[in-house]
C-alpha positions as CSV (number, residue, x, y, z in Angstrom):
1,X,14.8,-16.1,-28.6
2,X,16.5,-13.3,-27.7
3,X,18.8,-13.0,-24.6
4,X,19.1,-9.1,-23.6
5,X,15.5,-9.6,-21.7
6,X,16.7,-11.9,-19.1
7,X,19.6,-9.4,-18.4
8,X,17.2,-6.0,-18.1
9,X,14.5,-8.4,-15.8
10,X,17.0,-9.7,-13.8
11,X,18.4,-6.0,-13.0
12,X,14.7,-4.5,-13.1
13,X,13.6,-6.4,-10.2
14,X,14.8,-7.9,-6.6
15,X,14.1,-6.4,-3.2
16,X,13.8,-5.5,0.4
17,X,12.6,-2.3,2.5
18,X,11.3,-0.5,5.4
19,X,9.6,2.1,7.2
20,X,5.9,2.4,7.4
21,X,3.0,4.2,9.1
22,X,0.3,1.2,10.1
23,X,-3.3,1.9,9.8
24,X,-6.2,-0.3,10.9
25,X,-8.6,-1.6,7.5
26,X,-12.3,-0.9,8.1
27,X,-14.5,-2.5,5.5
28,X,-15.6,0.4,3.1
29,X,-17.6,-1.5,0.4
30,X,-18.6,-5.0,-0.3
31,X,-19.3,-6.3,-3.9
32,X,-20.8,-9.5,-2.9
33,X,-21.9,-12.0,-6.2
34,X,-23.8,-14.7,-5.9
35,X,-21.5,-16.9,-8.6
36,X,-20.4,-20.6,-6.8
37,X,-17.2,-20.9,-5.4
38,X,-16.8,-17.1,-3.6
39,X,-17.0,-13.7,-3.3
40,X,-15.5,-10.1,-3.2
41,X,-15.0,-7.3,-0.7
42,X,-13.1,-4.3,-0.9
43,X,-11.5,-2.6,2.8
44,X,-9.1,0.8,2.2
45,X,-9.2,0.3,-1.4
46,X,-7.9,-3.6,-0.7
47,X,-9.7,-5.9,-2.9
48,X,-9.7,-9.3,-1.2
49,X,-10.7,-12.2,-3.2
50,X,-12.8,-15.4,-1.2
51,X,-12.8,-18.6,-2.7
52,X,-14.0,-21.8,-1.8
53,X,-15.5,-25.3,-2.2
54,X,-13.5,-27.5,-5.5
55,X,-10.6,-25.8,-7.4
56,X,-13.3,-25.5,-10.5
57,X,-15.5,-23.3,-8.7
58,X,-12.8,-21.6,-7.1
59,X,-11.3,-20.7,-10.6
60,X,-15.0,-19.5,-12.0
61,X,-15.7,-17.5,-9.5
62,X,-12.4,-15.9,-9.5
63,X,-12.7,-15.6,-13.3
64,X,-16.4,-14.0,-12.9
65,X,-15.6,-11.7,-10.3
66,X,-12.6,-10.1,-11.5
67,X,-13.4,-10.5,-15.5
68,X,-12.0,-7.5,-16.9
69,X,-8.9,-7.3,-14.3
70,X,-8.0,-10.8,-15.3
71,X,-8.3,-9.6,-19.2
72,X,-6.3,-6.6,-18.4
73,X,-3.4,-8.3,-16.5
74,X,-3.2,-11.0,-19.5
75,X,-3.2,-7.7,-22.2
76,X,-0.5,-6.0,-20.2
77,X,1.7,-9.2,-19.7
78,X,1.6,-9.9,-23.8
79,X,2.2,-6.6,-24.6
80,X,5.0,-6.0,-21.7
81,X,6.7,-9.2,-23.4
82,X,6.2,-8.1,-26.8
83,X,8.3,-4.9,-25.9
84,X,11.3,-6.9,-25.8
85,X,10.3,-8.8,-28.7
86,X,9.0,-11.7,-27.5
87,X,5.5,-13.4,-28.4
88,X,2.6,-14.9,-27.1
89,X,3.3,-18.4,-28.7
90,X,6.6,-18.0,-26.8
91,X,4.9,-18.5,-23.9
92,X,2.2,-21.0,-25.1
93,X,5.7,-23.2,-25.9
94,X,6.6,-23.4,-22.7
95,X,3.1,-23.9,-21.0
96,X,3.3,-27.2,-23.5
97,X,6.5,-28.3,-21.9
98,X,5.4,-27.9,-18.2
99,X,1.5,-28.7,-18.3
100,X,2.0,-32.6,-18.0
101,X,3.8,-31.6,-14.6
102,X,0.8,-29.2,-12.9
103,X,-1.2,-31.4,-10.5
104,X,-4.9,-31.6,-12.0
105,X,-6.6,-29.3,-9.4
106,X,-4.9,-26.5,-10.9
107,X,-5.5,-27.0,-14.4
108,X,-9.2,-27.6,-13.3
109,X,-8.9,-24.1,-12.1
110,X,-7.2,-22.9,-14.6
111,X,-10.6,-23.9,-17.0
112,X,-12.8,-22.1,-14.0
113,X,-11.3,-18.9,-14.2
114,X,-11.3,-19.0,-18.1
115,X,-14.6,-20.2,-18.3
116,X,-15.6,-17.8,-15.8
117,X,-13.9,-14.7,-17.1
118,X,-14.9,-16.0,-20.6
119,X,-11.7,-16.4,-22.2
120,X,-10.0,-19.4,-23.1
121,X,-8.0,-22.1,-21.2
122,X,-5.2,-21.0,-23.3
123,X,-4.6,-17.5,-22.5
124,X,-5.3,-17.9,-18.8
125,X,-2.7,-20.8,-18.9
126,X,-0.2,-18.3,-20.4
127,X,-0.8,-15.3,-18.4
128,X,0.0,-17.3,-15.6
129,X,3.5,-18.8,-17.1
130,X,4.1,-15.0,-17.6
131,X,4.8,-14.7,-13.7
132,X,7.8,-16.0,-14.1
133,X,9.4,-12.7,-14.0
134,X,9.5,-12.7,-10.3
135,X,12.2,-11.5,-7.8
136,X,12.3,-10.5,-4.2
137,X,13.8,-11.0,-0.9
138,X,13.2,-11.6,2.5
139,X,13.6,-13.1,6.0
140,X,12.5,-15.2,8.7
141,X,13.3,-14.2,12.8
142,X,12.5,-16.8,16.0
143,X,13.0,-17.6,19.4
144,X,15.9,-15.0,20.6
145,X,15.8,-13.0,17.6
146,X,12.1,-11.5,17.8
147,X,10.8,-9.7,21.0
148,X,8.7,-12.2,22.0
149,X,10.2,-15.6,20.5
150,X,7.5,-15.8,17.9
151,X,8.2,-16.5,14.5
152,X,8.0,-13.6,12.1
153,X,8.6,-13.4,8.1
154,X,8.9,-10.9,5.9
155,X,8.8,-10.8,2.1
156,X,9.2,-8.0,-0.9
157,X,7.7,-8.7,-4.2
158,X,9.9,-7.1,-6.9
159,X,8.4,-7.2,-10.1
160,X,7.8,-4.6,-13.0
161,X,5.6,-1.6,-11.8
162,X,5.3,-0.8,-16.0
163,X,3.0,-3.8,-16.8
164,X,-0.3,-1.9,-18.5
165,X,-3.4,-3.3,-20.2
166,X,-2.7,-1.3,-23.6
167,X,-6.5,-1.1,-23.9
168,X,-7.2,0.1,-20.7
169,X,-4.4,2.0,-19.6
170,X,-4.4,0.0,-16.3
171,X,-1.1,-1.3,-14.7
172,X,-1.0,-4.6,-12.9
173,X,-0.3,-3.5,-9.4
174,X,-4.0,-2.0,-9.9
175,X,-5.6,-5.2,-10.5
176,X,-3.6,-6.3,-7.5
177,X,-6.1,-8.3,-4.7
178,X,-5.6,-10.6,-1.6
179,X,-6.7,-13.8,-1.7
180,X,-8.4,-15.9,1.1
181,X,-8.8,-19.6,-0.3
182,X,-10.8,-22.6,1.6
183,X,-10.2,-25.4,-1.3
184,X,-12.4,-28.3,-0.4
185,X,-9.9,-30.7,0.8
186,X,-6.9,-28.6,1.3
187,X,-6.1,-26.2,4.0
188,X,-7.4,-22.4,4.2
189,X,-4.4,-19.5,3.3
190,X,-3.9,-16.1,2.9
191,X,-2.1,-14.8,-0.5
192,X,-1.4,-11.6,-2.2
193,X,-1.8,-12.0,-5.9
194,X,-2.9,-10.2,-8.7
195,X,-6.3,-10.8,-11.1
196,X,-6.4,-14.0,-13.1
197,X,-3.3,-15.9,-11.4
198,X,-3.7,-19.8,-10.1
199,X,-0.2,-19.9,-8.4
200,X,1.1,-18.8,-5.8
201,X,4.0,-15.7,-5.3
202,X,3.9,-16.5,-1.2
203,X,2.1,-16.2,1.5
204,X,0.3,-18.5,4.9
205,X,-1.4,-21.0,5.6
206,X,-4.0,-22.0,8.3
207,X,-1.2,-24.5,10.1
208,X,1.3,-21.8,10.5
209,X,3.1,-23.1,7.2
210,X,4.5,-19.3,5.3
211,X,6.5,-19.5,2.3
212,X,7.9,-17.5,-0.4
213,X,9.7,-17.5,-3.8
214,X,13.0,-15.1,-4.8
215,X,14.6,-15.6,-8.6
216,X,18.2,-16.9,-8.3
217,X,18.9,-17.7,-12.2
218,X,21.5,-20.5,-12.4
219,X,22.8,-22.6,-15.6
220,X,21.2,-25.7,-14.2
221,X,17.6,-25.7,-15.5
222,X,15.2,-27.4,-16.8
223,X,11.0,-26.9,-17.9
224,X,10.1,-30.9,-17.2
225,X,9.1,-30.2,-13.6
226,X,6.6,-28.5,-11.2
227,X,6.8,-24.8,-11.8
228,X,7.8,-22.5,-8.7
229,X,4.3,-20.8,-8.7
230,X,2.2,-23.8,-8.8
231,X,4.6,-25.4,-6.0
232,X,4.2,-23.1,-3.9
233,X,0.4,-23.2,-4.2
234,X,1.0,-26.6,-2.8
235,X,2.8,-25.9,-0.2
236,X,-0.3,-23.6,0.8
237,X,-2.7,-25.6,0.0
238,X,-1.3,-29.0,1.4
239,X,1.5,-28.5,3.9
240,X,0.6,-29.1,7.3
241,X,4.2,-29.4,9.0
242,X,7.8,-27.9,8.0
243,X,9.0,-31.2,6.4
244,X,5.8,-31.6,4.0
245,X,6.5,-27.9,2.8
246,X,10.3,-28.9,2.5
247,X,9.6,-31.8,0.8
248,X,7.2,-29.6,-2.4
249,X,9.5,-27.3,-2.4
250,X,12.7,-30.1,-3.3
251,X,10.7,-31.6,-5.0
252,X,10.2,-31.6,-9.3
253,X,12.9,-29.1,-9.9
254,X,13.2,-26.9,-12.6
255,X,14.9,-23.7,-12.4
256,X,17.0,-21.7,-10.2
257,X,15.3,-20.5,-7.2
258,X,15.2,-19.7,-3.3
259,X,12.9,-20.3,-0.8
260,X,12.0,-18.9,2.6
261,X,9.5,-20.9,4.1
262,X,8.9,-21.6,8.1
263,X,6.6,-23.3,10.4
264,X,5.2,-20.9,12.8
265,X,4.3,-23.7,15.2
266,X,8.1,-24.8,16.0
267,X,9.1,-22.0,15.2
268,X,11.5,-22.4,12.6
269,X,12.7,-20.9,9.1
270,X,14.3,-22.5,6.1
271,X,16.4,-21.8,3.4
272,X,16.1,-23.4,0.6
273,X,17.7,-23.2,-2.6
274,X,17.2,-25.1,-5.9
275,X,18.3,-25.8,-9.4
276,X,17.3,-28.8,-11.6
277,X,20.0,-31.1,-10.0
278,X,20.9,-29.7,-6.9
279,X,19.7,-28.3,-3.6
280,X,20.2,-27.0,-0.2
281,X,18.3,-26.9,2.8
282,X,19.2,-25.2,5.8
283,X,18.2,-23.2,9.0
284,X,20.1,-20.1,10.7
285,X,23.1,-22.2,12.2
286,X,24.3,-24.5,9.2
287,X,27.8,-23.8,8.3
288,X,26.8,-23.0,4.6
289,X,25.4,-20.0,6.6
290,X,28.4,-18.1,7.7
291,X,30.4,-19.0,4.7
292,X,32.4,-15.6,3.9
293,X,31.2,-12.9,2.5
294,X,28.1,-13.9,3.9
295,X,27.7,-14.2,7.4
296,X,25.0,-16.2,9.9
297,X,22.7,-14.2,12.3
298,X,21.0,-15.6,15.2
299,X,17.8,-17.3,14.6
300,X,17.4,-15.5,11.4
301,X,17.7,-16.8,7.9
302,X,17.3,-14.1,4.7
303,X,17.6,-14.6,1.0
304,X,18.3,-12.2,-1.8
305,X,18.5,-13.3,-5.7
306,X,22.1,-15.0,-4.9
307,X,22.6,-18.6,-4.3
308,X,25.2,-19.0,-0.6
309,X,25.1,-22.6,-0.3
310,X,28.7,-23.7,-2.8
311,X,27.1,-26.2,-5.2
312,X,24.5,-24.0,-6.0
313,X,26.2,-20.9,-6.3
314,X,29.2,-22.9,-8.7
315,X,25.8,-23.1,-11.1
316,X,25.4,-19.4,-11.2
317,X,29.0,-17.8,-10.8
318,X,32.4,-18.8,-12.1
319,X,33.6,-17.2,-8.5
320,X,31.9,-18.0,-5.0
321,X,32.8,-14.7,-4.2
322,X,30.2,-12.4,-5.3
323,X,32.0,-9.2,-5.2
324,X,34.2,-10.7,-7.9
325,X,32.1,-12.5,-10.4
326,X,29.3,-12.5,-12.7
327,X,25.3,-14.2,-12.5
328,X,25.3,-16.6,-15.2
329,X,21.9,-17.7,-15.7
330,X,19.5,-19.2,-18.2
331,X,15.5,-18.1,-17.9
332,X,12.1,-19.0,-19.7
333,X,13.2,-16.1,-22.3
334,X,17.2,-17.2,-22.8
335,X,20.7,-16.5,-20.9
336,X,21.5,-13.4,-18.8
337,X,24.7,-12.2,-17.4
338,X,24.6,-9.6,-14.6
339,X,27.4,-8.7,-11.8
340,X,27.0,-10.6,-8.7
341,X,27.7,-7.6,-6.9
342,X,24.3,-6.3,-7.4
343,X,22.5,-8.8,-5.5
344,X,25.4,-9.3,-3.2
345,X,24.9,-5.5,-2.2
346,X,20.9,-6.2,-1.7
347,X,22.3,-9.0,0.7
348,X,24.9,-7.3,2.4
349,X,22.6,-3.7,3.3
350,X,19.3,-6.0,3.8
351,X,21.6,-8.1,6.5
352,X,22.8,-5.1,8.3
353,X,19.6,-3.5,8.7
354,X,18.3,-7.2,10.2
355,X,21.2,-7.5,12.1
356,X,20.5,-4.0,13.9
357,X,17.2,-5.8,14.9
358,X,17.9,-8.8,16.0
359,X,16.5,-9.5,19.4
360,X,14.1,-6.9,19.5
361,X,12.0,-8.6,15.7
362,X,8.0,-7.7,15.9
363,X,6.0,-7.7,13.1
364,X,6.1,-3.8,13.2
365,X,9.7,-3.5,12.7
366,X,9.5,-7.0,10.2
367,X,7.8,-4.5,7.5
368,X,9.5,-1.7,8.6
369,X,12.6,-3.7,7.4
370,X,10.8,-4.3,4.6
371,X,10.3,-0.4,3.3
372,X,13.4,1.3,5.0
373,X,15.9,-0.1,2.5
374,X,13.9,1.2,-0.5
375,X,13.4,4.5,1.1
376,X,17.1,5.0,1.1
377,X,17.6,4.6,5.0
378,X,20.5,1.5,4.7
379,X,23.2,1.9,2.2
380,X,23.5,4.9,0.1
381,X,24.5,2.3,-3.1
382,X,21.2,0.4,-2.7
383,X,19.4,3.6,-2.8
384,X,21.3,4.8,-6.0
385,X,20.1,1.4,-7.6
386,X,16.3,1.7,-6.5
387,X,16.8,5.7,-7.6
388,X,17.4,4.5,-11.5
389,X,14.4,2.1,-10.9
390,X,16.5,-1.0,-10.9
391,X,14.5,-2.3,-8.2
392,X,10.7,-1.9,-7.8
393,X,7.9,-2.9,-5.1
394,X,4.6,-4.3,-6.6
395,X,4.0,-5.4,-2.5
396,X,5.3,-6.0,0.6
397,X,4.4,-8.0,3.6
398,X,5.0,-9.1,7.4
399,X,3.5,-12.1,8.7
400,X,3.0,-14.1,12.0
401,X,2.1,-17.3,10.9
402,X,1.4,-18.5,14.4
403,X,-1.3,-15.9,14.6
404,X,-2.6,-15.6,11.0
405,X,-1.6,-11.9,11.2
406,X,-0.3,-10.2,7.9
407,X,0.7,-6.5,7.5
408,X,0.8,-5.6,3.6
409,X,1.3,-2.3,1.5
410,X,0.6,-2.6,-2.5
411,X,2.0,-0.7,-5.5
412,X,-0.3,1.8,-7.0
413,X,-0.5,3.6,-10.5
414,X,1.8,5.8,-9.0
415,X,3.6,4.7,-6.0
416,X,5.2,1.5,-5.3
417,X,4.6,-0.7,-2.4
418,X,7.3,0.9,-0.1
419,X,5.8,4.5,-0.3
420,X,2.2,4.0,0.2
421,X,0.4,2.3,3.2
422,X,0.5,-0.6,5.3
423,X,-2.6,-2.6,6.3
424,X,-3.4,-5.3,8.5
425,X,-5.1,-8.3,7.9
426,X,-5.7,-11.6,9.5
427,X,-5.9,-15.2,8.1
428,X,-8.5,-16.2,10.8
429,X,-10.5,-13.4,10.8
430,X,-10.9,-13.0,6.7
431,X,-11.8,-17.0,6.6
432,X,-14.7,-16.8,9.2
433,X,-15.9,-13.9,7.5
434,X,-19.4,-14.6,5.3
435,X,-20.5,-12.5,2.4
């Protein structure tokens, strides 16, 4: 396989921002289908995606519903992969490796949506290895660090805004949709996804549980696990308290990630950073926090596509000290070697901005946070990076996981998450909502 890939993904994604004007959703058309397990509705050009009852249904309806945007998304991730010479059997390798590991709910839904959206188990299986490619960042604020000592978390999905359907001409920001899922036996949640996709890339659940995923490649990996996406479907689906969440997300390791996740209830917010052999978990005030370069704000933690806590980061750098060394990392596609500065930089400018808020956190000002930095309001470096479209915004969001509130802006054909925008949506609401 070849190894420049990992290096150009790595650079081509990440995160943060700020800056928005809010506007109020008002439901504008309602495609409503009769299929079992769910149904569609579209508010300000918002698709939002309902499913219910067993993950089977779920999956068809999902599948049926959204049948050409789940064929699209599965074209462009093929082709998008094939650009850097890469094939579908790549992919279907590694799907072999991990399927023994994906609880069996999912791969029943897996078979909904493909039987659903008429396509086969197969493809839908790979499409959904595909979103591996994810990077981001983000934060969670409590207690004396937001205005009101609610908990608040923010997260910014960096991911290619090029993926297109070469039969369509569709990207996959346009196939984008929020989903509201009531799994018979699990708990309701709130996600934004993208057609045809079983994991999860973040997002709440009904007992204030909030969690989300940011790439931090290390040379400690492994396939023989839980993938990231499908664990953190888990942790929406399942994880009633803090320590369950914890527990998923430390749980069947494979590659090198971090975590934000929080319990709105507490309040409290976690790091948590993994590799196949190690972890860390930690809240605002563990020493790992504050150890230099980086620094520890009050009742805030925030992650970036860099490891902090030292065992972790000695899998990824030959130096602790970003500013100085290089990402060594291996990926589903091979090894990739970026400077450390890069995400060091996203860290450093993403803190400051934080910092400046800390005390006076809303959920206004958590996705303002999340837009300003890619609008070139922080640090005149970042904004050089996000000008040569080293970092891109397929969405954003702000959530109060207490209250089931989430403020969200999504990429377009032509505008990324950061410059087009914000709505406002709420967990509670959506679920007692009937078609």
């Amino acid at each position: 396989m070849k190894k420049g890939f990992s290096a150009v993904v790595v650079v081509y994604l990440m995160f943060s921002a700020f800056f928005p004007l809010l506007s109020n959703s008002s439901i504008m058309e309602s495609n409503l289908n009769p299929s079992k397990g769910g149904w569609l509705e579209e508010r300000d050009g918002v698709r939002i995606l309902h499913l219910n009852g067993s993950y089977y249904d779920m999956g068809y309806a999902h599948g049926s519903l959204l049948r050409n945007e789940c064929l699209e998304d599965l074209r462009g991730f093929i082709d998008f992969a094939e650009s850097y010479g890469y094939s579908y059997s790549d992919f279907l390798g590694l799907w072999d490796t991990v399927k023994d590991y994906i609880p069996a709910e999912y791969i029943e839904e897996i078979q909904g949506v493909a039987d659903g959206a008429n396509v086969s188990f197969e493809q839908v299986a790979v499409g959904n290895i595909m979103a591996m490619w994810v990077h981001c960042s983000g934060f969670s604020a409590w207690g004396p660090a937001t205005s009101d000592g609610r908990l608040y978390q923010m997260r910014s999905l960096d991911f290619p805004v090029n993926i297109r359907d070469p039969l369509t001409g569709r990207f996959l920001q346009e196939n984008s949709v929020l989903i509201v899922r009531e799994p018979f036996g699990g708990l309701a949640s709130l996600d934004p996804s993208f057609a045809g996709f079983v994991g999860s890339l973040g997002g709440l659940n009904e007992k204030g549980i909030a969690v989300e995923v940011l790439s931090s490649w290390s040379n400690d990996e492994q396939w023989n696990g839980i993938p990231m996406m499908f664990r953190q479907r888990m942790v929406l689906d399942h994880a009633s308290t803090i320590n369950e969440a914890l527990g998923i997300l430390t749980s069947n390791r494979t590659c090198g990630w971090n975590f934000i996740v929080s319990d709105g209830k507490i309040p409290v917010g976690y790091a948590v950073e993994t590799t196949a052999n190690h972890f860390y978990v930690g809240t605002w005030n563990n020493s790992v926090e504050s150890t230099p370069p980086f620094w520890m704000l009050d009742h805030v933690v925030r992650r970036t596509n860099i490891f902090v806590a030292p065992e972790t980061a000695s899998t990824q750098r030959s130096y602790y000290n970003p500013r100085f060394s290089f990402i060594h990392g291996k990926n589903i596609l091979g090894w990739s070697k970026i400077p450390a500065f890069i995400p060091w930089r996203h860290y450093k400018a993403f803190s400051k901005d934080i910092e400046d808020k800390v005390g006076n956190i809303d959920l206004n000002k958590s996705i303002i946070i999340a837009r300003g930095l890619y609008q070139g309001k922080t640090d005149f470096v970042f904004s050089l990076m996000v000008k040569m479209r080293m970092y891109t915004t397929l969405h954003q969001w702000a959530a109060c996981p207490e209250t089931g509130e989430m403020l969200i802006s999504f990429a377009t054909a032509d505008k990324q998450a950061h410059e087009n925008p914000v709505y406002d949506f709420n967990l509670f609401e959506l679920v007692n909502e009937k078609p």
